[in-house]
Structure formats: structure tokens, C-alpha cells
N, C-alpha and C positions, 0 to 999 in steps of 0.2 A: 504494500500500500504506500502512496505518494503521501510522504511529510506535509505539514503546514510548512510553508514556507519555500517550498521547492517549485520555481513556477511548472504547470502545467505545461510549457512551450517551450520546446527547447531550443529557442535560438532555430529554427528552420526560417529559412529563406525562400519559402513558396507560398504562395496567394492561399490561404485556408478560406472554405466557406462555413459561412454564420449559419449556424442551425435557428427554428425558432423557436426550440427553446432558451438558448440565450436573450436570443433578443426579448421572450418573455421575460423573462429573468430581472433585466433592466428595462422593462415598462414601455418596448417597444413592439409594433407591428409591422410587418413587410410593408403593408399601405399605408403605414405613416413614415416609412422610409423611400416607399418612390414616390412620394408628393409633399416634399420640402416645404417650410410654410417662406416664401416669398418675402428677402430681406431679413431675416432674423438674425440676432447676432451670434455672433457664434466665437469661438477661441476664451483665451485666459482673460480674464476681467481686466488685467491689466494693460492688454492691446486694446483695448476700447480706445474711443476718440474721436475727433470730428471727419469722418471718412463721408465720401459720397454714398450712396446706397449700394449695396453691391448686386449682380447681377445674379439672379435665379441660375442661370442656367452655367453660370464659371463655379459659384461657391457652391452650391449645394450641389451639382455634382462631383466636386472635390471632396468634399467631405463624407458625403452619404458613398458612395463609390469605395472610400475606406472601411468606413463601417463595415459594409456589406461583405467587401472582399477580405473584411480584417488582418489589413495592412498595415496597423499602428506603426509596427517595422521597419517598413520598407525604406529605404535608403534611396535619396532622390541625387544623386549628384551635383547634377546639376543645378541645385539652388543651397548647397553647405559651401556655407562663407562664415569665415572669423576673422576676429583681432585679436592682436595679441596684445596681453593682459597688460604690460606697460603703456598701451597707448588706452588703455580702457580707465589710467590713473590721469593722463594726460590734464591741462588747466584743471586740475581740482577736480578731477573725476567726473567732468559736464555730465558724459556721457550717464551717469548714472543719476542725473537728476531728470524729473519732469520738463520735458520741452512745450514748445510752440508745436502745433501737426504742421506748422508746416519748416521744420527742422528734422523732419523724419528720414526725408530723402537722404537729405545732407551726412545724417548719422550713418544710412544702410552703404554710403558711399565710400566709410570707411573701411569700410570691411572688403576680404579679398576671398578669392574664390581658393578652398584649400578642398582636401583630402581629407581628412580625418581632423579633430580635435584633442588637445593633452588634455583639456578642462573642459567640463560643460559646468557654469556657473549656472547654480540652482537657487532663486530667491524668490522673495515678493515685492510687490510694492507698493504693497501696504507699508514695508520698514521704509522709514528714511533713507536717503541715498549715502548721506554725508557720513553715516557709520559703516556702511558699505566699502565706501574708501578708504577710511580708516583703518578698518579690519583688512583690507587688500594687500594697502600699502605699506603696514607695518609689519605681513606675515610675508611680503614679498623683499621689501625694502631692508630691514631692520638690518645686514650686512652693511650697505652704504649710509644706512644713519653711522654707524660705529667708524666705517672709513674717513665720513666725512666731520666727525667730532676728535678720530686721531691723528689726521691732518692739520685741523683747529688747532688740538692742544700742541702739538710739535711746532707749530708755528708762533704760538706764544710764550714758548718756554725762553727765547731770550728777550723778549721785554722784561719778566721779574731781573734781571741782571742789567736793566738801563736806570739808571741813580735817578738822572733827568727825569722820569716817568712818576707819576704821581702811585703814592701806595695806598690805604689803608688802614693799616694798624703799623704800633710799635709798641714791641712785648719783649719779656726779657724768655730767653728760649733755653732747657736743659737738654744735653743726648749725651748719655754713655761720657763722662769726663770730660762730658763740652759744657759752659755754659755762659754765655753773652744777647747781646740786644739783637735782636732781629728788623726785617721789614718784610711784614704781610702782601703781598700783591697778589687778584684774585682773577690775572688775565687768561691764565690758559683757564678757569673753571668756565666764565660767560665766554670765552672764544670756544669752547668746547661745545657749551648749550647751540652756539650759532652755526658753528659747522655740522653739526647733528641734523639742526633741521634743513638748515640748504641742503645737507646730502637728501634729505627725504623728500624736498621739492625738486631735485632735480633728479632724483631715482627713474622718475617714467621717463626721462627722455635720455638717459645714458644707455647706450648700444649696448644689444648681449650678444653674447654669441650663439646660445639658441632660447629664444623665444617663445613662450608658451602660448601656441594658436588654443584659444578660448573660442567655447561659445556664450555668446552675450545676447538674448534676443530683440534685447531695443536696436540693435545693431547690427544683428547675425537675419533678420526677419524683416522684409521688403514691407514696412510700414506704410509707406506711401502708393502703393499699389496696394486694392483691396483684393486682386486676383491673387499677387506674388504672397500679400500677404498671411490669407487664408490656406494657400501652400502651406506656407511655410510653419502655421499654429500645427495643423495636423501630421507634418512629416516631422515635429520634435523628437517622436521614437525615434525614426531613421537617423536624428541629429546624435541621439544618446546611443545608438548602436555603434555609430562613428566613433566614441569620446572615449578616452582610455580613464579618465576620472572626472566623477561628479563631486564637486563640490558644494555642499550645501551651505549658505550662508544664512547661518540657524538663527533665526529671531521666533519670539512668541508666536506672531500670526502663520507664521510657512505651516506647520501640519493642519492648520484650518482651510488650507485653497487646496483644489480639488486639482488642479495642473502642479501644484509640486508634488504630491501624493505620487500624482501621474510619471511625472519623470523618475520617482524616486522606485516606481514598482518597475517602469521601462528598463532600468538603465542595470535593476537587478537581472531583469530576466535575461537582456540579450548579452548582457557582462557578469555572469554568474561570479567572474574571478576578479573582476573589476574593483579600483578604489572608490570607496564612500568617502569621503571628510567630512565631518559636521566642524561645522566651523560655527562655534556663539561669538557673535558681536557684542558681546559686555564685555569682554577680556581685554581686546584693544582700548576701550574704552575708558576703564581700569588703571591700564599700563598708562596711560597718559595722564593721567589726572593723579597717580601716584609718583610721575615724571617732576609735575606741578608742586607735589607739597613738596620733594624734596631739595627742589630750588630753591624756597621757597624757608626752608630748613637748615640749609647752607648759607645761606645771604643773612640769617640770622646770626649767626655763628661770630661773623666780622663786624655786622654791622654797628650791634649795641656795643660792645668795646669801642669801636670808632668814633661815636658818638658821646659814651661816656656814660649812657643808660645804665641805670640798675641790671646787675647781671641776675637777678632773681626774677625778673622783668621777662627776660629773652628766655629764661627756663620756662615761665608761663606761655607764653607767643609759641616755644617748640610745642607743648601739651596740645594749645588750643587749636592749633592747625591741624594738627591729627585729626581731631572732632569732626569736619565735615567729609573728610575721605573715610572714617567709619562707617557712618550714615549711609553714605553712598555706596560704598564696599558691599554691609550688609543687605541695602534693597536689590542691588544689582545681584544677590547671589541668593535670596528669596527668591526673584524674579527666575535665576536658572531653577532652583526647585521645582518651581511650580512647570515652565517649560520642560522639565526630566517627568514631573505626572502629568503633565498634557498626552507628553509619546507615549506613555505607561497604560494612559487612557484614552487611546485613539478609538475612534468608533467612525469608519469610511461614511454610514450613514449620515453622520452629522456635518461635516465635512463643507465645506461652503463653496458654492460654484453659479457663477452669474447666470449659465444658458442651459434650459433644458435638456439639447442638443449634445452640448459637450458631455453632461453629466454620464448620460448614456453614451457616449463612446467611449470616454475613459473607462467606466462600469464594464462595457463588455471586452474592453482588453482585459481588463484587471480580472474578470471573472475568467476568462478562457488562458489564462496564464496560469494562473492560481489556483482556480477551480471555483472558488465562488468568492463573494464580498466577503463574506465571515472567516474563511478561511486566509484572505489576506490580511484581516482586520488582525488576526488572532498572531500570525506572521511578525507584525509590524510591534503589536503590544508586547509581544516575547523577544525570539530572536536576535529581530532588527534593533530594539532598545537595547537589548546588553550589549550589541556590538557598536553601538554609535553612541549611544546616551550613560553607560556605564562610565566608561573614564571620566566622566567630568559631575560623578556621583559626589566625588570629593576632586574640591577646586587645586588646583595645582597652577601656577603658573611657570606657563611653557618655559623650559632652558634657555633659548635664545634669549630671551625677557630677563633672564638676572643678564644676561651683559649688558645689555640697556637699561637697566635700572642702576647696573654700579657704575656707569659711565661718568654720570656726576658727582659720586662719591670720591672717585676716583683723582678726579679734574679738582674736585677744592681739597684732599690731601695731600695733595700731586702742590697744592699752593703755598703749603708748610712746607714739604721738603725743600722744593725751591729755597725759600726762607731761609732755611738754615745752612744750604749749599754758600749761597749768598753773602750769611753770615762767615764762611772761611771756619767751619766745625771741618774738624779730622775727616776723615774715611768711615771710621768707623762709626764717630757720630752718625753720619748722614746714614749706615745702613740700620745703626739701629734705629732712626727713626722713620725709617722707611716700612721695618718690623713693626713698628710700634704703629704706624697709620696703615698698615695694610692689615694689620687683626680689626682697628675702628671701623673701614670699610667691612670686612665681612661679620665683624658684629650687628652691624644697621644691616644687610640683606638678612641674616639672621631672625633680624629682630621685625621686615616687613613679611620675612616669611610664615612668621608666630599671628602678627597683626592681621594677615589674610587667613589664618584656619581658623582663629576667635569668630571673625565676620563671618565667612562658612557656616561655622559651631552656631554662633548665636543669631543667626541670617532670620529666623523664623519671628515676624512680627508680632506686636502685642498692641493693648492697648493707649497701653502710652509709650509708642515706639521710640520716641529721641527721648525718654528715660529710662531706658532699657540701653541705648545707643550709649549714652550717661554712663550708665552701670558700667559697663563692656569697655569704656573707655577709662575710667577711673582706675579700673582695675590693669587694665594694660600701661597707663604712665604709673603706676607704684611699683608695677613690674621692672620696667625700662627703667627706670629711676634709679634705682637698687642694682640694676647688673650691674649700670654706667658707675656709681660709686663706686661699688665695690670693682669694677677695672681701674677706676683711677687711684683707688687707692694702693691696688696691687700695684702700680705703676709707682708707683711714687716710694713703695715698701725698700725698691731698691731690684738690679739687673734679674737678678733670678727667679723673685717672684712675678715681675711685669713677664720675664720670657716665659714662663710655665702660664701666667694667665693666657697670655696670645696664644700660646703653644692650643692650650685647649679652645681658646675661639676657631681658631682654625678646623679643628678635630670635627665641634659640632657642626660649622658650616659644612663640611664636608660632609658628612652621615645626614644632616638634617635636609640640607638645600639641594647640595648634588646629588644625594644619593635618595633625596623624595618621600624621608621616611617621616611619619608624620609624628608632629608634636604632640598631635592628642591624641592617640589612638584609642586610648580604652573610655575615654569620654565619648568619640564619635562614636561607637559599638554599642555605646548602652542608651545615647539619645539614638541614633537609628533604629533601638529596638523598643524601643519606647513608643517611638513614632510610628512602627509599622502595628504595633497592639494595640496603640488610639484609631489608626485606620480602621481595624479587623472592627471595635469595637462600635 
């Protein structure tokens, strides 16, 4: 007996006829299939728009004609065009914003007439475009942010050594049997911030050497022709048979539209071996705004000294900016919850789709692949969720994302040692304070690693959410508070104990950050089971 979740079709490549029981199945008749109702719309909600009417006799035998022949498959050649995904970031990712209809042409003219697809980008548009880009661009780009922030800082490292140049602070500096006046300058940290982000605005238009041909359908789909265009909604199988990976650009509403469903059950059947991505658009979202405080946390650091401010002062200001990247941390990671029991509770019936038309052709691929709705439904709620929705059961952020998180730690570290090189300290000075600021750097990823599984941990809202937000944050700066003492005072105890404390900072960044392992394990095992026996209940 045939599995749930094993399509019914095996990737064959010959015209199948529709029996009528299917088409009873999905609420259709042979004479409501050869008499098309005149002008009706038809395709993803999303191509709707101001189009002329289209003609009875191009659309509705294009599409009824599939039906019929249940061709969702079929591969048209002659109308698969893409771009490739750097020119899909180009001026600020246009392309993925809502246009003018009549900027349609203009878009399908970017695209070139290819063979196959690396990517079929799978979204909606219900989501915003402008996270779209975001998430693109920094899971594409994030190599040339780093190029283009260690170009920056290499380029500012000999301004701290120009006298003429204005500083900052002036502080008396100790390392290893050095100790004299220093001068603070914080040029490679903001030349670093700026090369980061040129590098990521100028990422889409720096040459590769191979190019990832995408499909994009604002682009990839002859919008301004209502003929080309209706093509081209119904041969998206053939588009997804083409694609060697779909990637889904996971937001709340995508398992509510009845065409991502579509490509998502397509792109199994004819690429059984094929790549999924689910890709959630909170994460970029996240990384940035955690980018934010910590500029923001660094600029403090020199500032209040420069100025002369109460240093008890700048300690509150570090506390209180945490506070709204909690808040936000934590809804952003509710919100994936609930997104992780949306796919857990998929029901194909409920499923949202603008055209009658559509609904029952998607339906009857999906049933003759699958074997029926239920059995896809059942597919997608088992399965498909533990292979796509599981790893992001508990939030982790990606690898690459700690290099671009310590970028800036890096860069205003990187402005002490300067400092002290400056200053004319020994060799050995300078390496051990090199030691001594690279355990600080991986204490703070350490310490935003802990701050991101709390938000996870305590993601699930209440009442009185931003006192609960309160609680969760109180608790995390008594926490931080207390290691920071206690390293500076190991520092300060004298070489052996500051080496043995770094020694172990190092230790736990390692096992905790690179190696993934989490900080709360047997807290999230007993609220996870907590949670699943309030459901049962």
C-alpha cells in the first residue's frame, strides 16, 4: 500500500486522462469544463490587476485543456525565463515591490529565456516586499557585507596612528607590565559599520561567476499579455519540474494561499529528491535590528567618558536598550510559534484561493498525485512539518550571522588595541591585550546567544506582555551584570586569573555558540511538555 505522502505520480511525462471521478471529487463536471464561464478570472490572487478582459477562446482553452489533459506538469519551453537573483536585489529590490500594470512589460523584459532554474522562489504577496529583500540579501550577500567592512577597517587602521586626527577619549591604559596614557580613536569601528553596508548595497551588482537563474513570477510571467500571461499561471508545474530548489520565503500568510500549497505539493512530486528551504523572514529581521543595538552599545562605551557623564549613567542606557530588542525578539518568535502550529494544523480545505476555477485545478492535481485532499493534508501536517518546520522548533541563529554580529565587536576592540599599539606598550603588552579583548568579544556573542533562547523560552505572550518583557529583562541584566564583574575583577586579580577566566570564555563560546548546544535544555523539555498537555487538555 502507497504511504501518505508519497505522490501518487510518479514524475511521468505523458498527457494522463481525468477520470470523472476526480473531477467529482473537486466539484467539477465534464459540462462545466467544456463551457468556461466567459472572462472569469483565473490564476494566483496575486496576478490580478488592471488587464483588458481576456478572450474566451485563448484563456479558457488554456487552462481547461490542462485540466482535462492533467498536464499541471508539462514543461512548456518555450515561455521559462529567469533572472538571476542578484539583479532580483537590484535599486532596492523594485522588482519585489507592487508596481504600476503598466510597468509589467518593463519587469517581464528582464528576464531571459533559460533552460532550467537553480531557484524557484516561492512567496506571497500578501508579505511585504521590503523583508523579502532583506531576507535575500543578507542570506545571499552577508560574505560581501564582511568583505566590505574588512576593507573598511584595514583602511582605517592608520588614521588611529595620525596625532593630527581628532580622538575621543584619554585614559590611563594597563597590559601585562605596561602601563601609560593612551588615545581612544573609534575610526576603523564606524569605517567598518560603512563598509558593511556599501558592501551590501553594492552586492547585487558585483559580477559572479555563476549566477543563480531564479524563478520570480512578477518577472518570470508575461504580465502584460493576458494570453502569455495565463500561460504562464498554469504551466508553474512545468516551471517547478524545471527548478533544482524551491525556496520558500516562509511568512505567516504563504500556507493560507492555495498556489503556494500548489507549488509546494508540485515541486515534491516531480522532484521527489529535490531541495525545500523554508526560509522565515523574522531572522533577517532580527539580525538587523540586533546589528542596531549593538552600535548603539558600542558608541556608548566612549561616549559618556568623552563627555564626562556619570559612568552609572551609561551602565543604565547599556540595560535600557536591550529592553526594546526583547520585546521585539520575543513577538517575533511567538509569531514563529504560532507559524510552526499553522503547518502542524494545515487543513487544504480551509486554504484560501480567489477563483473557483483555480481551486479545482490545483485540487485535482493534488488529488491524483497524492491520492486525495486528506491524504495530502495528512502529508503536509506530519512529514512535510518535521522536515521543514522542525529545525526552527528551537531558534538558533544561523552560523554565518555570528560573523556578522561580531563584526562590530570586533571593529570597536580592534579601537583599544590600536590605542595601546599607539601608546608604544611592549609586544607582549599589545598580545595580551589582544587576549584580553578577544574573550570580551566572544563573551557579548555568548551573552546575545543566552538573550535569544530566554526570548524563544519566554516568547509565549500574556497578559500584561511588556511586564512579563520587564521580568525576562530584569533578570537577564542581573545576569550580565554579574559575569561582567566578576570578569573584570578576574582581570584585574592579576595574569593568571584574567588568563584562566578568558581561557574558559573561550571554552563556553565554543561548546555553547559553535557547537549549538543549548543553554536551556532541560527548561525547554519541561515547558515543551507542559505545552503539549495544555494542548491535549
Amino acid at each position: 500500500p502507497r504511504r501518505y505522502g508519497a505522490p501518487a505520480w510518479n514524475n511521468q511525462r505523458f498527457p494522463m486522462e481525468i477520470s470523472p471521478e476526480l473531477l467529482a471529487e473537486v466539484g467539477i463536471s465534464f459540462e462545466e469544463q467544456s463551457d468556461p464561464v466567459e472572462g472569469a478570472s483565473s490564476g494566483p490572487s496575486e496576478f490580478s490587476g488592471s488587464f483588458m478582459e481576456p478572450k474566451p477562446e485563448s484563456m479558457g482553452s488554456i487552462r481547461e485543456k490542462k485540466l482535462i489533459d492533467m498536464k499541471h506538469l508539462e514543461v512548456e519551453s518555450d515561455i521559462i525565463r529567469g533572472i538571476s537573483l542578484q539583479k532580483t536585489l537590484r535599486s532596492f529590490g523594485a522588482v519585489w515591490m507592487k508596481s504600476h500594470p503598466g510597468k509589467r512589460r518593463e519587469r517581464w523584459e528582464r528576464s531571459i529565456q533559460v533552460q532550467r532554474f537553480d531557484l524557484f522562489l516561492s512567496h506571497t504577496w500578501l508579505t511585504n516586499g521590503r523583508w523579502k529583500v532583506l531576507s535575500l540579501l543578507l542570506q545571499s550577500s552577508w560574505p560581501i557585507f564582511l568583505v566590505g567592512w574588512i576593507i573598511a577597517v584595514l583602511a582605517a587602521i592608520p588614521l588611529h596612528f595620525m596625532e593630527d586626527l581628532p580622538s575621543v577619549l584619554s585614559y590611563t591604559c594597563t597590559s601585562f607590565a605596561y602601563e601609560g596614557s593612551c588615545t581612544l580613536r573609534v575610526y576603523t569601528h564606524y569605517f567598518g559599520m560603512m563598509g558593511g553596508i556599501l558592501g551590501l548595497l553594492l552586492a547585487p551588482y558585483i559580477p559572479s561567476f555563476r549566477e543563480k537563474m531564479c524563478f520570480l513570477d512578477v518577472v518570470s510571467i508575461h504580465q502584460a499579455d493576458q494570453v502569455y500571461m495565463q500561460r504562464g499561471i498554469y504551466a508553474i508545474g512545468g516551471f517547478l519540474a524545471v527548478s533544482a530548489e524551491l525556496q520558500i520565503l516562509w511568512d505567516r500568510p504563504y500556507f493560507d494561499r492555495l498556489w503556494c500549497v500548489f507549488e509546494l505539493a508540485a515541486f515534491r512530486t516531480c522532484n521527489p529528491q529535490g531541495k525545500i528551504s523554508l526560509t522565515p523572514l523574522f531572522v533577517e529581521a532580527c539580525l538587523v535590528f540586533g546589528l542596531v543595538v549593538l552600535y548603539a552599545r558600542t558608541s556608548l562605551h566612549w561616549l559618556f567618558p568623552a563627555l564626562n557623564w556619570p559612568e552609572e549613567l551609561s551602565y543604565a542606557l547599556h540595560a535600557v536598550i536591550i529592553l526594546p530588542f526583547l520585546h521585539y525578539c520575543r513577538g517575533i518568535l511567538h509569531k514563529k510559534r504560532q507559524m510552526i502550529q499553522d503547518l502542524r494544523n494545515f487543513d487544504l480545505t480551509r486554504v484560501q484561493c480567489s477563483s473557483s476555477f483555480d481551486r479545482d485545478f490545483i485540487q485535482a492535481g493534488i488529488c491524483k498525485w497524492y491520492g486525495s485532499s486528506e491524504a495530502f493534508t495528512i502529508y503536509v501536517k506530519g512529514p512535510l512539518a518535521d522536515e521543514l518546520a522542525e529545525p526552527f522548533s528551537r531558534f538558533r541563529v544561523p552560523q554565518p550571522y555570528w560573523a556578522v554580529l561580531a563584526a562590530p565587536l570586533i571593529s570597536f576592540e580592534l579601537c583599544w588595541i590600536l590605542a595601546i599599539i599607539n601608546a608604544g606598550a611592549s609586544v607582549q603588552g599589545v598580545a595580551w591585550m589582544c587576549w584580553i579583548r578577544t574573550s570580551h568579544v566572544l563573551l557579548e556573542l555568548t551573552e546575545i546567544k543566552f538573550v535569544v533562547e530566554a526570548c524563544d523560552y519566554f516568547a509565549e505572550p500574556s497578559n500584561l506582555n511588556l511586564v512579563k518583557t520587564s521580568c525576562v529583562w530584569l533578570g537577564l541584566i542581573a545576569m550580565i551584570f554579574i559575569i561582567w564583574q566578576l570578569q573584570y575583577v578576574l582581570e584585574a586579580a592579576g595574569e593568571l586569573p584574567a588568563f584562566m577566566s578568558s581561557l574558559l570564555v573561550v571554552v563556553i563560546f565554543i561548546i555553547f555558540v559553535l557547537g549549538e548546544v543549548n543553554l536551556l535544555p532541560d527548561m525547554w523539555k519541561a515547558r515543551t511538555a507542559f505545552q503539549a498537555q495544555k494542548a491535549e487538555s
